[in-house]
C-alpha positions in Angstrom: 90.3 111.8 94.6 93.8 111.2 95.6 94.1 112.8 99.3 90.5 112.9 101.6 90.7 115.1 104.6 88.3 114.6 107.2 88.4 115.6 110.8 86.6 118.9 110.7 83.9 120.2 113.1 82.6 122.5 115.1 84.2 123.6 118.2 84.2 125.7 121.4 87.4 128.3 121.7 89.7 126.7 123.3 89.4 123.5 122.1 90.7 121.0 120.0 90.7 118.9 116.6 92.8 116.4 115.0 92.6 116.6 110.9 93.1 113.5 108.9 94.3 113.4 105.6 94.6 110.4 103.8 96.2 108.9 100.1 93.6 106.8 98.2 95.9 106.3 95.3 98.7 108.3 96.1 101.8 106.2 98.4 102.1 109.4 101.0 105.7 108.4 101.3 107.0 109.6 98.1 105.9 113.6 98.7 106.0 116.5 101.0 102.5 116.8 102.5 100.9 120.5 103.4 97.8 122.0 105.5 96.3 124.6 103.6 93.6 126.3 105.1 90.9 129.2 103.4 88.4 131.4 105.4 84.9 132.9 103.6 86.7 136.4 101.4 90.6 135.5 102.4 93.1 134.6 100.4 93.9 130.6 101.0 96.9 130.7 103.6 99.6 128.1 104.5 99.7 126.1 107.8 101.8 123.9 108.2 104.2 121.6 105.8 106.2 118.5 106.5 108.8 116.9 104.3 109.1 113.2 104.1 113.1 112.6 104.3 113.5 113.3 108.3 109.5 114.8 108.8 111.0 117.8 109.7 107.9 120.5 109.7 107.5 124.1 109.0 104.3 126.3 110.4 102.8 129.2 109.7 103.6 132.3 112.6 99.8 132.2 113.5 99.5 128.3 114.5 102.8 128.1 115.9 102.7 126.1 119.5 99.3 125.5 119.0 99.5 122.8 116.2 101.2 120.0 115.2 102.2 118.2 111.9 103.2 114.6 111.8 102.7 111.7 109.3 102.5 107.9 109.7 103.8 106.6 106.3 102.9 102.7 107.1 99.0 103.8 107.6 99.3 106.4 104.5 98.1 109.1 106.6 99.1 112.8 107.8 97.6 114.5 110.9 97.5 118.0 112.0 96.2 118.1 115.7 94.7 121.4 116.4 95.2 123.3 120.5 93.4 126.0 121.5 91.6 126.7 118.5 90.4 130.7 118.4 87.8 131.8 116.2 90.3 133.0 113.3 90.9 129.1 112.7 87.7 129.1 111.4 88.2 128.3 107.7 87.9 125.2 105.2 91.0 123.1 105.6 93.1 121.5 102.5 95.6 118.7 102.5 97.7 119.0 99.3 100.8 116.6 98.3 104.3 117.6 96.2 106.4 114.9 94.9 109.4 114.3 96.5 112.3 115.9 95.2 115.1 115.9 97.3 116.1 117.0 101.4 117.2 120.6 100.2 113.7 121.1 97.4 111.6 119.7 100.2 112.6 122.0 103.3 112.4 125.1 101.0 109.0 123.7 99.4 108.3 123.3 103.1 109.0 126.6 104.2 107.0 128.3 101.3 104.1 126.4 102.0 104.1 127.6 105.7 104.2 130.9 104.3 101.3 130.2 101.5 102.7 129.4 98.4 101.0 126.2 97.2 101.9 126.3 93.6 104.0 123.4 93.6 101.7 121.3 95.1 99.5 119.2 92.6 97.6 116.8 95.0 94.7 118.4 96.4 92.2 116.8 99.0 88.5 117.9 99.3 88.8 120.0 102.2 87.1 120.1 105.6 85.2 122.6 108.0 87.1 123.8 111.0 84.6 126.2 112.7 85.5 127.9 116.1 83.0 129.4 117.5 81.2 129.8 121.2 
């Protein structure tokens, strides 16, 4: 396993949650990193994206001003810290890497992702259990 997410728990609505995701083998530095996320009969969604040129970050429309992406290339790690969770947050949450290929290929990679498409992503972490519930 290249990427391990942890982080994930159950919380109250309202709430919040700080996902970790972490490169075992992989140097974080060198590729975009995503949040995916996939609830029980839905389609896996994007979150949120961020490139590593500048960290600039995309987000899905549902999770906008609510979380936030950042990255700390020196520990090897990518955070997504999670405000007032609602019970549609609820969902298994993936951290997924795509090599680097450039500022212009990464902010439209970026973009996508926040949007759902994940095909160009090949590192996949194990996922982790967000549930919001009272």
């Amino acid at each position: 396993v290249q990427l391990q997410a942890s982080g994930g728990g159950l919380v109250q609505p309202g709430s919040s949650l700080t996902l970790s995701c972490r490169g075992s083998e992989l140097i974080l530095d060198y590729y975009t990193l995503a949040w995916f996320r996939q609830a029980p009969g839905r389609e896996r969604e994007g979150v949120s994206c961020i490139g590593n040129s500048d960290g600039t970050a995309a987000y899905a429309d549902s999770v906008k001003g609510r979380f936030t992406i950042s990255r700390d290339n020196a520990e090897n790690v990518m955070y997504l810290q999670m405000n007032s969770l609602k019970p549609e947050d609820t969902a298994v949450y993936y951290c997924a890497a795509r090599a680097s290929r450039g500022y212009a290929s990464d902010a439209r990679s970026c973009a996508d992702a926040s949007k759902g498409s994940s095909y160009e992503f090949n590192d996949w972490g194990q996922g982790t259990q967000v549930t919001v519930s009272s």
